[in-house]
ZAMARGU-4260 file (C-alpha; in steps of 0.2 Angstrom, whole numbers, plus 5000, padded with zeros to 4 digits):
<rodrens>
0) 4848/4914/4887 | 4866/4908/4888 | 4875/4903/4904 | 4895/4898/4906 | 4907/4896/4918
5) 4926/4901/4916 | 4941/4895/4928 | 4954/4909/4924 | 4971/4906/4929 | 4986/4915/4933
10) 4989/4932/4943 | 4970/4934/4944 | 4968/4937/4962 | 4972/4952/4972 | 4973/4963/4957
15) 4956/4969/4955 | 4952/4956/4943 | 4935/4953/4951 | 4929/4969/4952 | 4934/4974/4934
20) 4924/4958/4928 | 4910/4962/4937 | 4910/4981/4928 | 4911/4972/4912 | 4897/4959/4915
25) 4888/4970/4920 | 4892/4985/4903 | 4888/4969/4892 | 4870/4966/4902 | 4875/4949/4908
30) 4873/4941/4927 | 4882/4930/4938 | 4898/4929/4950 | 4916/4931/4950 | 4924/4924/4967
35) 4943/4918/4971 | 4947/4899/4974 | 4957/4892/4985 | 4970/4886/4972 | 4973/4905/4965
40) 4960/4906/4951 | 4945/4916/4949 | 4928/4906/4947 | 4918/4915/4934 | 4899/4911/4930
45) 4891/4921/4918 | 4871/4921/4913 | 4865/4933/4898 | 4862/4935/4880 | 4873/4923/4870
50) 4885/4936/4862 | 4887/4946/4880 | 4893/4928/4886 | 4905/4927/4870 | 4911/4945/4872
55) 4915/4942/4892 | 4924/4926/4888 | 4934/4937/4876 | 4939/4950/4890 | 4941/4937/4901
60) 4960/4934/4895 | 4963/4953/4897 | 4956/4958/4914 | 4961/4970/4926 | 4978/4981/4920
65) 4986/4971/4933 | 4980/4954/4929 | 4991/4940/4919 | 4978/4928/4913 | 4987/4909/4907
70) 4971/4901/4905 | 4953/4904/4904 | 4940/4887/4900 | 4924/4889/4898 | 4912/4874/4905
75) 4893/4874/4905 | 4884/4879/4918 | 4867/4866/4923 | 4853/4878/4927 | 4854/4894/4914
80) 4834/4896/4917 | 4838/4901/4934 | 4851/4915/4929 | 4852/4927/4948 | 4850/4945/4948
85) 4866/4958/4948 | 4883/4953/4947 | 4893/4949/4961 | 4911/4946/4968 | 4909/4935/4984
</rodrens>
C-alpha cells in the first residue's frame, strides 16, 4: 500500500475541488481526505495501490472545471499501514 499527501494551490476552494477529488479517489480505489486550509489550499491525503496514488497525483493538477491548480507537492505521509476507510472532505 502507498500513502501521500498533496498541498494543492491556487483557486482550489469553493469550486468543488474537494468533492470532485473525492469522486476520483474514490473511481481509482484509493482512501483518504481532501479538506480546505486556512491559507486557501486544499490538503490532500491519499492511501491506496501505488499506481491509484500516481494517477490522483496526476489529476490533481486538473480538478474540478472550475479549479486553477499552480502547485500540487507531494509529501509522505508516516502511518500508510493505518490507511481510514472511505474518502472524505471535512
Amino acid at each position: 500500500m502507498a500513502a501521500a499527501r498533496f498541498l494543492v494551490g491556487g483557486v482550489v476552494q469553493g469550486v468543488f475541488y474537494r468533492a470532485s477529488t473525492r469522486d476520483q479517489a474514490l473511481r481509482l480505489g484509493l482512501t483518504g481526505h481532501a479538506r480546505n486550509l486556512p491559507d486557501g489550499c486544499v490538503e490532500v491525503v491519499a492511501h491506496g495501490d501505488a499506481a491509484a496514488v500516481d494517477a490522483l497525483e496526476r489529476w490533481l493538477w486538473q480538478g474540478s472545471a472550475a479549479a486553477q491548480v499552480e502547485r500540487v507537492e507531494r509529501s509522505g505521509v508516516d502511518d500508510a499501514a493505518a490507511a481510514p476507510r472511505g474518502f472524505s472532505t471535512g
